[in-house]
MIMIBA-813572 format. One line per field, with one value per residue (C-alpha): residue in one letter; x, y, z; residue number from 1. Coordinates in steps of 0.2 Angstrom, whole numbers, plus 2048, in hexadecimal, padded with zeros to 3 digits. Layout:
<atoms>
senu <- A, ...
u <- X, ...
v <- Y, ...
w <- Z, ...
fiti <- NUM, ...
</atoms>
This chain:
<atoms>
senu <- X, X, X, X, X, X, X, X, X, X, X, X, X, X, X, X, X, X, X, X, X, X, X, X, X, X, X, X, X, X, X, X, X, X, X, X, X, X, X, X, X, X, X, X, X, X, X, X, X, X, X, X, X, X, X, X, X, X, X, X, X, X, X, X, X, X, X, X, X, X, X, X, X, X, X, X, X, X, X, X, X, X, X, X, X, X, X, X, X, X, X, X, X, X, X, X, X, X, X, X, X, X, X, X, X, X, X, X, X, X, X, X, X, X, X, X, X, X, X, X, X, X, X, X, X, X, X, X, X, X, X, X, X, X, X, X, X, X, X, X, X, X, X, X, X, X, X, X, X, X, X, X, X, X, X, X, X, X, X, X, X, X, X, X, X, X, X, X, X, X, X, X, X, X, X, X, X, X, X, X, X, X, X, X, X, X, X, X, X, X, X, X, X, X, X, X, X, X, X, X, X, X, X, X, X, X, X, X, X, X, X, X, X, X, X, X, X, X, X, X, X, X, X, X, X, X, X, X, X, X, X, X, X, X, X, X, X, X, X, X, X, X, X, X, X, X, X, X, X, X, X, X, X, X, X, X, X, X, X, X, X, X, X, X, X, X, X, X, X, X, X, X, X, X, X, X, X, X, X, X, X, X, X, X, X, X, X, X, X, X, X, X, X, X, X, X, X, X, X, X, X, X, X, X, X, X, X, X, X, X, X, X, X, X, X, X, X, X, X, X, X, X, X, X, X, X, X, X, X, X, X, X, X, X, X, X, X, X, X, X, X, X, X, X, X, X, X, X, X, X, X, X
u <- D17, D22, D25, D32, D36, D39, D36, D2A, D1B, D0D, D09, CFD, CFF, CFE, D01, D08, D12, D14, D15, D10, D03, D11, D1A, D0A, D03, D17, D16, D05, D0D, D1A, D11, D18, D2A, D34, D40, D4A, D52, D54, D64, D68, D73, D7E, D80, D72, D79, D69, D63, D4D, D4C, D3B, D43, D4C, D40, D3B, D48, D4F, D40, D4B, D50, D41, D39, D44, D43, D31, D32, D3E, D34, D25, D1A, D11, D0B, CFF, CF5, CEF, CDC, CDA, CD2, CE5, CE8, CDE, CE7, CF8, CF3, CEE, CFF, D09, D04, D08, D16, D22, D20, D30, D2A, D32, D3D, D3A, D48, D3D, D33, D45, D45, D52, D55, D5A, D6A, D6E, D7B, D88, D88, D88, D98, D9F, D9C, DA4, DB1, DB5, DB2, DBF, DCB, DCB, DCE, DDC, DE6, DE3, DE7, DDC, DDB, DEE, DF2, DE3, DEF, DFF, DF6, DF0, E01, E09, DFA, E03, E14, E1B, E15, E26, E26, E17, E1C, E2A, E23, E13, E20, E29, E19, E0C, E13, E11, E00, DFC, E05, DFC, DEC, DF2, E00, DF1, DE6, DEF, DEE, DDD, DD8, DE2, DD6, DC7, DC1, DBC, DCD, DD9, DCC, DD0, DDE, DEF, DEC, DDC, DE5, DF2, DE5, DD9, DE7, DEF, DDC, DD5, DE3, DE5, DD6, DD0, DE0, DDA, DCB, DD2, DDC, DCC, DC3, DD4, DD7, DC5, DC8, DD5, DD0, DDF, DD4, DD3, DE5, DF1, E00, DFB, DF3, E01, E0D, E04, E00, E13, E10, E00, DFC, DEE, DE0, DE2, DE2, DD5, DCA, DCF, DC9, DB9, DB7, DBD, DAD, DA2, DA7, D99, D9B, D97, DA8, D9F, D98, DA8, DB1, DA4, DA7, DBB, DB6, DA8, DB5, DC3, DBB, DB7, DBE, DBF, DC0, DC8, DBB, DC7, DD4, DE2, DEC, DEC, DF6, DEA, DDD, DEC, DEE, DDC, DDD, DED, DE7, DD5, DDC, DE3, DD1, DC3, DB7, DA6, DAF, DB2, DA2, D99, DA5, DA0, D90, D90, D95, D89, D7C, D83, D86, D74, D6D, D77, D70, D5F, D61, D6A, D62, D50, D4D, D4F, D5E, D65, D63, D69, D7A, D7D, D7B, D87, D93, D93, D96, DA3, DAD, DAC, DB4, DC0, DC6, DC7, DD0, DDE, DDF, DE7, DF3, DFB, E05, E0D, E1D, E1D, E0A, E0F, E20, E16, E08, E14, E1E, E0C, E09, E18, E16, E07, E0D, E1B, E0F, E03, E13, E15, E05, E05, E16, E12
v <- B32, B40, B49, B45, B53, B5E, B51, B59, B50, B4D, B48, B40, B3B, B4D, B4C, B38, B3B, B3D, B4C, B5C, B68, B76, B6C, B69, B7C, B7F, B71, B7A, B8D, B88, B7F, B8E, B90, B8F, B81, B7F, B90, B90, B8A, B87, B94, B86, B7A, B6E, B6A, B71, B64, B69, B67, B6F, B7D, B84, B7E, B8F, B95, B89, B8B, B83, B74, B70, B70, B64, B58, B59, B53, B45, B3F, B3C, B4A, B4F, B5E, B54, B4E, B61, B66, B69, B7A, B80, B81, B8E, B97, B92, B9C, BAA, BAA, BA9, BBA, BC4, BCD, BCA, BD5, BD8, BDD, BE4, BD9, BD5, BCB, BC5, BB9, BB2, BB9, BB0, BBF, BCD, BCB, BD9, BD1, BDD, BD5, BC2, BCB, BD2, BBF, BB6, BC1, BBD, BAD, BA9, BB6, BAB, B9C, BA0, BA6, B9A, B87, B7E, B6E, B70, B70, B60, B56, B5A, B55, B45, B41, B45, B39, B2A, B2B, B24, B2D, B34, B3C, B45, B4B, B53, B5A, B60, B69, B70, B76, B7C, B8C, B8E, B8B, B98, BA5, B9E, BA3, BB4, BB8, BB4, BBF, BCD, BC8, BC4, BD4, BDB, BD1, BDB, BEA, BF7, BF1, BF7, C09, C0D, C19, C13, C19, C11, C01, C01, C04, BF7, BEC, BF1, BEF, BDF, BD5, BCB, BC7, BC4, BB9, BAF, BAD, BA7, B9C, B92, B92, B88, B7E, B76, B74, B6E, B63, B66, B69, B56, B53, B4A, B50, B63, B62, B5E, B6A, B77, B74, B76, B89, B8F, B85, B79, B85, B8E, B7F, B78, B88, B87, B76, B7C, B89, B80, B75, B82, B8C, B8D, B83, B8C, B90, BA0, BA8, BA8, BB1, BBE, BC2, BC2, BD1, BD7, BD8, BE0, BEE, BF1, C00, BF8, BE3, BE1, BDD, BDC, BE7, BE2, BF2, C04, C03, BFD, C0C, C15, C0E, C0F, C22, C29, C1E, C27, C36, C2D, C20, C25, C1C, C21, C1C, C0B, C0A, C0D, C01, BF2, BF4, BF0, BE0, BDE, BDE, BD1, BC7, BC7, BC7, BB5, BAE, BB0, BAA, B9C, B97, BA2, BAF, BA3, B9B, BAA, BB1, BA0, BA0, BB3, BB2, BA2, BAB, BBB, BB0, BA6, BB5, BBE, BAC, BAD, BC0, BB9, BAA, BB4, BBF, BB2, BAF, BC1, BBC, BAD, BB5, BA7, BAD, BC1, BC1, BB9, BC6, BD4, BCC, BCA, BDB, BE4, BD8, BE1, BF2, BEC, BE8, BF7, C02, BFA, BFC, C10, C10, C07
w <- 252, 24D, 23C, 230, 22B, 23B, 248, 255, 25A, 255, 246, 239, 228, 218, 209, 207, 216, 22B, 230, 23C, 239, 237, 22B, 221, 222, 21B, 20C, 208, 20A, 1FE, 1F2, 1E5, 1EB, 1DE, 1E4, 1D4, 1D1, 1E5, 1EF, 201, 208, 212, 208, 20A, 21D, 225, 233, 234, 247, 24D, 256, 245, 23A, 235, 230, 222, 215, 207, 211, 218, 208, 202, 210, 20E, 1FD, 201, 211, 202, 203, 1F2, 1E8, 1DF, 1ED, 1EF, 1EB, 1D7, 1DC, 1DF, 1CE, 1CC, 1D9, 1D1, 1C0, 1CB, 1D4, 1C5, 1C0, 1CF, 1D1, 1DE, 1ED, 1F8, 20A, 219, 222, 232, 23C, 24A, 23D, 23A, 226, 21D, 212, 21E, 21A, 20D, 1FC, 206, 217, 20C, 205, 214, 21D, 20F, 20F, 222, 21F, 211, 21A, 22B, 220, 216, 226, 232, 226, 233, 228, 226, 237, 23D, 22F, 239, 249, 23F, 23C, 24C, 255, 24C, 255, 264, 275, 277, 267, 266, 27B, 271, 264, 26D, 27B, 26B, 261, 26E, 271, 25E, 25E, 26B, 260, 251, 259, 25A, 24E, 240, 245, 242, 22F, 230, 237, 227, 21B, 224, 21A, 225, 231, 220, 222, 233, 235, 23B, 24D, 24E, 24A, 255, 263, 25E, 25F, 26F, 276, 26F, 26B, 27A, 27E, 26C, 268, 277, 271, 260, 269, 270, 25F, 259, 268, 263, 252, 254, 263, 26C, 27B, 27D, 276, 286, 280, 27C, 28D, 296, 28E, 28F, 2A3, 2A5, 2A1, 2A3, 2B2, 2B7, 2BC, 2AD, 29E, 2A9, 2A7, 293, 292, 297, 28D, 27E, 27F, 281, 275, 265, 259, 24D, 243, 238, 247, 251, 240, 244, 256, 251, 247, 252, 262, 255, 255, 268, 270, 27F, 280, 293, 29F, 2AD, 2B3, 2BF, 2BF, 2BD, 2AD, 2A3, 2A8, 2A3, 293, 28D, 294, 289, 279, 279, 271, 260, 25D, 254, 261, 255, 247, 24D, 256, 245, 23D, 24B, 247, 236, 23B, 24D, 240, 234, 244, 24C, 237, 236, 247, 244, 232, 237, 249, 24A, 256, 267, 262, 25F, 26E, 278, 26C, 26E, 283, 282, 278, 283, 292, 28A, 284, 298, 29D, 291, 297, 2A9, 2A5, 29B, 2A9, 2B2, 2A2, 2A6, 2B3, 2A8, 2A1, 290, 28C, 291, 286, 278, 278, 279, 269, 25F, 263, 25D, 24C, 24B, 24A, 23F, 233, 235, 236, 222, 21C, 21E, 217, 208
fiti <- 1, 2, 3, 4, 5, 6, 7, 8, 9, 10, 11, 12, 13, 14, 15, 16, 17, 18, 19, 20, 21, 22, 23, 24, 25, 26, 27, 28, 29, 30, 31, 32, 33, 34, 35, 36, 37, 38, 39, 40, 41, 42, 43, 44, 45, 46, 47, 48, 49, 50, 51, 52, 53, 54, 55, 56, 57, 58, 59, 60, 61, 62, 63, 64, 65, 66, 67, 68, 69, 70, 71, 72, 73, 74, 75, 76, 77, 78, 79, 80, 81, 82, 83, 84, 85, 86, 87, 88, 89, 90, 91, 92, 93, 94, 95, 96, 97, 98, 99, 100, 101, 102, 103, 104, 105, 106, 107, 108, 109, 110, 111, 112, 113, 114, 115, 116, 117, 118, 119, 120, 121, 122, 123, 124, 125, 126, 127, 128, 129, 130, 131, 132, 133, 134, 135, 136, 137, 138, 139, 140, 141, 142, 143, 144, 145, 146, 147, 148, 149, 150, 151, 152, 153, 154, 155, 156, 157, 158, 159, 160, 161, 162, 163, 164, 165, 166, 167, 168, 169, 170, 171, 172, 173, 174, 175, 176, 177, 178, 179, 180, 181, 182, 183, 184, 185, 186, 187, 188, 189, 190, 191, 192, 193, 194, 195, 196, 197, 198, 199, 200, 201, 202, 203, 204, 205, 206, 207, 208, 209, 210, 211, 212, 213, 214, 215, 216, 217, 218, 219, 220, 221, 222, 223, 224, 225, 226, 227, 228, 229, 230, 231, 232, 233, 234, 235, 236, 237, 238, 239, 240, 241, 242, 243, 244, 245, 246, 247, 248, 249, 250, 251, 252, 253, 254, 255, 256, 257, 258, 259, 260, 261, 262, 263, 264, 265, 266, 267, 268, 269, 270, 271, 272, 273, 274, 275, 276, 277, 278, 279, 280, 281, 282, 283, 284, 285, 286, 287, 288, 289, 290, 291, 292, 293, 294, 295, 296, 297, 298, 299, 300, 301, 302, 303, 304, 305, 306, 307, 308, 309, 310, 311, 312, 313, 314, 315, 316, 317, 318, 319, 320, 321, 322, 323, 324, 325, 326, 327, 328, 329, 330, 331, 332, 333, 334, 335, 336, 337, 338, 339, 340, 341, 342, 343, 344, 345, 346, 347, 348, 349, 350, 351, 352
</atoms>
């Protein structure tokens, strides 16, 4: 019989309800948790699954009081125990991130992530744009042929245009100086813009949309949607992590991991003098740590490690797959447009 609070098997009946002996030991841990002045982090949307049942103390609590389990059927000698408790003073110990310690991130990574959270949101209207695909799904095939050949192109720009401003809402981005910028830019934007684009392609499930498809196999070509497709499935799904790695690859002095031409050594070469690679360096890792601090808050130490190899391979499939995009005159113009935007508005910033 499994346990109904994580699921894993077997179990026996504690405390007036079914459940495993890790699920008992943790009722009988927490009997002094104070679960009234304490919140869940996300929202009360934790699903207790027996690989990440450690990690959601809050949650799991709860669903071990709503599955039946009860306080009072403890021993009467715990009272005594409780008195002695109530006494101590709290003791803060060293963090250790391997035992998946839901407090290892510090108030200013919780600040840094909110703020990458919120910034993402407000510049790319998500929500905004499903309603427009809502309503475009309700007419005629013919129509949404012509308005998906008129509007994908946009999309694609979307994906990067955006990210320019989202970069802008990143603090350390703004503390940079102008040359550094310019650098990232020319580096990262690309691939990271493609990688954008994915995120957006599934959200906005445009991956399994006919008419998107079809348009956008009149310029990019089969092979390459077909390798899109793919990659828009296995993409995490996990929207907060990816907001991460956006920020994580920003700041990378080098992105690329395939070079088809002597002119990109060359451009990597002449730009070395103007970027501040420690500098940056420093700065990605600021937010390497807030990265790998929220995984193994979020999934425990195993998942982590799973997720994060995922993601890497992922992101390398991504680079090989936009490769093959450089050769498509559409996708290359469009790039070289974002790119001068983006110095447009870096150019403003110092003036003003």
């Amino acid at each position: 019989m499994p346990c109904t609070v994580c699921g894993s098997e077997p179990a026996t009946m504690n405390f007036g309800a079914i459940c495993c002996s890790s699920c008992n030991m943790f009722f009988r841990r927490n009997e002094y948790f104070d679960f009234q002045n304490s919140k869940c982090r996300f929202s009360m949307m934790c699903n207790i699954q027996k690989y990440n049942r450690r990690t959601y103390r809050y949650c799991r609590l709860s669903k071990c009081f709503s599955v039946g389990m009860k306080q009072e059927l403890f021993r009467s000698s715990r009272i005594h125990d409780t008195l002695l408790l109530s006494q101590r003073k709290e003791v803060i110990y060293p963090l250790n991130l391997l035992f998946n310690d839901s407090s290892t991130l510090s108030i200013k990574q919780w600040s840094l992530l909110s703020n990458i959270i919120n910034t993402y949101d407000a510049r790319y209207p998500i929500d905004n744009l499903k309603k427009s695909l809502e309503v475009e799904a309700n007419l005629p095939v013919k129509m949404r042929m012509k308005l998906a050949s008129t509007n994908y192109m946009n999309y694609v720009t979307l994906c990067y245009a955006l990210l320019i401003q989202f970069l802008q809402g990143v603090s350390h981005f703004n503390i940079v100086s102008k040359g550094s910028r310019s650098i990232l830019i020319e580096r990262t934007m690309s691939n990271l813009g493609g990688l954008n684009g994915l995120f957006i392609v599934r959200e906005l499930n445009l991956h399994i949309n006919y008419e998107y498809i079809t348009c956008t196999i009149e310029t990019y070509g089969l092979t390459i949607i077909h390798e899109v497709v793919k990659l828009a499935h296995r993409i995490d799904q996990d929207g907060i992590l990816f907001k991460l790695v956006l920020v994580v690859l920003s700041f990378s002095t080098c992105y690329n991991t395939i070079y088809t031409t002597d002119d990109d050594h060359n451009v990597t070469l002449q730009s070395n003098s103007s970027l501040n690679s420690m500098e940056i360096f420093s700065i990605q890792n600021i937010y390497v740590d807030v990265m790998f601090k929220f995984l193994l808050y979020r999934y425990g130490y195993d998942q982590a490690v799973l997720r994060f190899g995922s993601l890497i391979k992922t992101i390398l499939d991504q680079n090989r797959c936009l490769e093959e995009a450089r050769n498509i005159i559409p996708h290359t113009f469009m790039i070289k447009t974002v790119m001068e935007y983006a110095n447009q508005i870096i150019s403003s910033q110092i003036s003003s």
